[in-house]
C-alpha positions as CSV (number, residue, x, y, z in Angstrom):
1,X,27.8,25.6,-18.0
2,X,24.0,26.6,-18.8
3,X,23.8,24.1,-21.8
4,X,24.9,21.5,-19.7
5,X,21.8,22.2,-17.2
6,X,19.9,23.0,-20.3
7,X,20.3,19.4,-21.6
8,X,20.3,18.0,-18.3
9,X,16.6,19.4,-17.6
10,X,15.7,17.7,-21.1
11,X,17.0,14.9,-20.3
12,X,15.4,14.8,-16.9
13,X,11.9,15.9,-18.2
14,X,12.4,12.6,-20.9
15,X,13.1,10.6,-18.1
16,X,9.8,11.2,-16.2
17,X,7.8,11.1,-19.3
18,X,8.6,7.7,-20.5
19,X,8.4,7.0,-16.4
20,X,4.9,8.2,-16.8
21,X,4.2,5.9,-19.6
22,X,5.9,3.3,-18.3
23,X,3.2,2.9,-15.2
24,X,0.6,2.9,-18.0
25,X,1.6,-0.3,-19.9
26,X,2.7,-2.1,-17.2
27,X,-0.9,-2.1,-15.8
28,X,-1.4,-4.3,-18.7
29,X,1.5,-6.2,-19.4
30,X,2.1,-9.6,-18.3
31,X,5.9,-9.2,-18.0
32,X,5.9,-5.5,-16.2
33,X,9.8,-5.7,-16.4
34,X,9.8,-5.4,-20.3
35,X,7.9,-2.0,-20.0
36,X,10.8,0.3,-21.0
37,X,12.2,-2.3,-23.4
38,X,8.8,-2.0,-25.4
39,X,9.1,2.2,-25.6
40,X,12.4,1.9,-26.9
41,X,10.8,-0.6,-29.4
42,X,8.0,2.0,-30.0
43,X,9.9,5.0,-30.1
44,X,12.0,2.9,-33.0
45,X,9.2,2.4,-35.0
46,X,7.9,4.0,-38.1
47,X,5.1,6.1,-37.5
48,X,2.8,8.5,-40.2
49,X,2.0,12.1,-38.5
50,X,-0.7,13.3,-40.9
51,X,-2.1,16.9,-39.8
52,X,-6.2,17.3,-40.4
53,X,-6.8,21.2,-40.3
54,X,-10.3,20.2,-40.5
55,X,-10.9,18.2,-37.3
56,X,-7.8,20.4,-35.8
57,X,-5.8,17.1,-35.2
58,X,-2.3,16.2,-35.7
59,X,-2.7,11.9,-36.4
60,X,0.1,9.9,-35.0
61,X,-0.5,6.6,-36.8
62,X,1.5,3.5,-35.0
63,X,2.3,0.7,-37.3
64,X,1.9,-2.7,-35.8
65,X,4.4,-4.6,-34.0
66,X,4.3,-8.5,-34.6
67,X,3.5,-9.6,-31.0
68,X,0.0,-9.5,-30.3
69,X,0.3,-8.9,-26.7
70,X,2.5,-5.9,-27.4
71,X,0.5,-4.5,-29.9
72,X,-3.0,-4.6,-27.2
73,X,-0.5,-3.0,-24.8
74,X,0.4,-0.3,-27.4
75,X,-3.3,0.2,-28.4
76,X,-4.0,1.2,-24.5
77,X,-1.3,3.9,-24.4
78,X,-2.9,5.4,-26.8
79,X,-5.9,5.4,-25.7
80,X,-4.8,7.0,-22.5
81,X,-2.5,9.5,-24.2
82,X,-5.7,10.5,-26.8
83,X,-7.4,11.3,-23.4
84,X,-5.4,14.0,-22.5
85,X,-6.4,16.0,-25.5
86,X,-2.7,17.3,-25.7
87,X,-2.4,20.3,-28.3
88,X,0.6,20.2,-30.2
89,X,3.1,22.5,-29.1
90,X,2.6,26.0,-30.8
91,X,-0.7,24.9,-32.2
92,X,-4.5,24.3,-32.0
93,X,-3.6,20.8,-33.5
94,X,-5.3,17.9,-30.6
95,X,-2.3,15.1,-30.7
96,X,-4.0,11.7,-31.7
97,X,-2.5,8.2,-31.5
98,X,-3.6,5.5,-33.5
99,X,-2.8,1.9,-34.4
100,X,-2.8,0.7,-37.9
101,X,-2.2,-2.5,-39.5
């Protein structure tokens, strides 16, 4: 019974993080309905995580998506997650989301 409420918090706390991010993109997407269709897009795609012990950053690199529009919208997440300065769980490492071509 305790893993179940064990996955069920994860689950939960999932839930209200790609709620949260959610609200971001659809400030700036034109079709706010497609908001959790393009996470499931981005959590699909390939991504470099490249850890820089000098700059004490842990580089989430995005690749592209072919739609321009989603790709702006992408590039605005990030921005707003880079904001947070988020450490890396269990680290000094700052999380750092980029776009690259």
């Amino acid at each position: 019974m305790k893993t179940k409420y064990f996955l069920d918090t994860i689950k939960m706390i999932a839930y209200r993080a790609e709620t949260a991010m959610a609200n971001i993109i659809r400030k700036t997407m034109p079709r706010q309905d497609d908001a959790r269709s393009l996470l499931r897009s981005l959590y699909n795609t390939d991504a470099d995580i490249l850890p820089d012990g000098e700059k004490q950053e842990l580089v989430v690199r995005l690749h592209q998506p072919a739609n321009r529009c989603s790709a702006d919208t992408i590039a605005n997440l990030c921005q707003e997650l880079n904001a947070t300065c988020t450490k890396f769980p269990g680290t000094d490492l700052k999380l750092v989301y980029k776009m690259v071509s």
